[in-house]
C-alpha positions in Angstrom: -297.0 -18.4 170.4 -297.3 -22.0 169.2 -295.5 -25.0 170.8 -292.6 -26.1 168.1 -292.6 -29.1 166.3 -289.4 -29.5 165.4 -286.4 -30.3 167.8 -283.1 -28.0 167.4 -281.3 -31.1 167.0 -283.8 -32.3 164.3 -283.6 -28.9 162.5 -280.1 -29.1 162.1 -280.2 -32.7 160.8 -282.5 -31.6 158.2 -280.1 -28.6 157.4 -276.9 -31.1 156.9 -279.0 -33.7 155.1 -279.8 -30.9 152.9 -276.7 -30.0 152.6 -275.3 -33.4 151.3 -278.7 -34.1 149.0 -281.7 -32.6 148.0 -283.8 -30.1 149.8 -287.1 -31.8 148.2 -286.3 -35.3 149.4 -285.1 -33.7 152.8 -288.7 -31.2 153.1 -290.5 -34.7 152.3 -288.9 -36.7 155.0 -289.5 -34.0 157.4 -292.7 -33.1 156.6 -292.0 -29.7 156.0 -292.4 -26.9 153.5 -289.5 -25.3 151.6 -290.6 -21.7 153.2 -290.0 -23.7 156.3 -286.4 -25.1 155.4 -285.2 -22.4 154.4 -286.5 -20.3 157.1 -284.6 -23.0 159.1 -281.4 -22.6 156.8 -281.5 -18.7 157.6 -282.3 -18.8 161.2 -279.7 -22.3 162.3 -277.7 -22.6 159.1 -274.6 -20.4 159.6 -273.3 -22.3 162.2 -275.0 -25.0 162.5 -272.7 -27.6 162.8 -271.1 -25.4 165.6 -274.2 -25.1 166.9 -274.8 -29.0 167.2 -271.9 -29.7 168.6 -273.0 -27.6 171.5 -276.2 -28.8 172.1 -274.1 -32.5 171.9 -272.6 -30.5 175.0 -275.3 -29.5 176.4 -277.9 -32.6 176.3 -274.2 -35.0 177.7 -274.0 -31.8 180.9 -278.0 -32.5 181.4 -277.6 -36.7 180.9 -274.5 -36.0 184.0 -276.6 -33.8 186.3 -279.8 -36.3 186.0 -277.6 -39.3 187.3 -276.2 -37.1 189.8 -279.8 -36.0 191.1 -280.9 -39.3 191.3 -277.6 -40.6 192.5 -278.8 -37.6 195.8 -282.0 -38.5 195.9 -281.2 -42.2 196.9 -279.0 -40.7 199.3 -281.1 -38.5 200.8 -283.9 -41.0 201.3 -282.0 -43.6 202.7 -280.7 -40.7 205.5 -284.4 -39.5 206.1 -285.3 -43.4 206.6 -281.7 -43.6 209.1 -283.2 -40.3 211.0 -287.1 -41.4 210.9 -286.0 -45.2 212.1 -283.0 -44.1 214.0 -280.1 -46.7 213.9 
């Protein structure tokens, strides 16, 4: 299977540019076909503004858990230099 191209998020873009325009200009500023967009319409465009909002969700849960990984990591670091050093 090939590696995508296209981000979710971008494919959705596409589909709501689309929606407000043309699906020409939109398959030119995308570089894509319009076999491809509306392969994309079929596959993400029933919900797709649902469908973004989640990901919105998602990618903002994923943004949290990063800070909080780092925001352990120092932590942990600075206690293995306390335990390695001592006091």
């Amino acid at each position: 299977m090939t590696a995508r191209k296209h981000a979710q998020t971008t494919i959705l873009r596409a589909l709501q540019e689309a929606g407000a325009g043309s699906v020409d200009a939109t398959c030119l500023r995308y570089g894509i076909s319009r076999a491809t967009f509306f392969r994309w319409k079929r596959r993400y465009g029933a919900g797709a503004e649902a469908t973004q909002r989640h990901i919105e969700r998602l990618e903002s849960a994923l943004a949290r858990c990063n800070r909080q990984n780092g925001r352990l990591a120092r932590e942990l670091d600075a206690l293995r230099s306390v335990v390695r050093d001592g006091w």
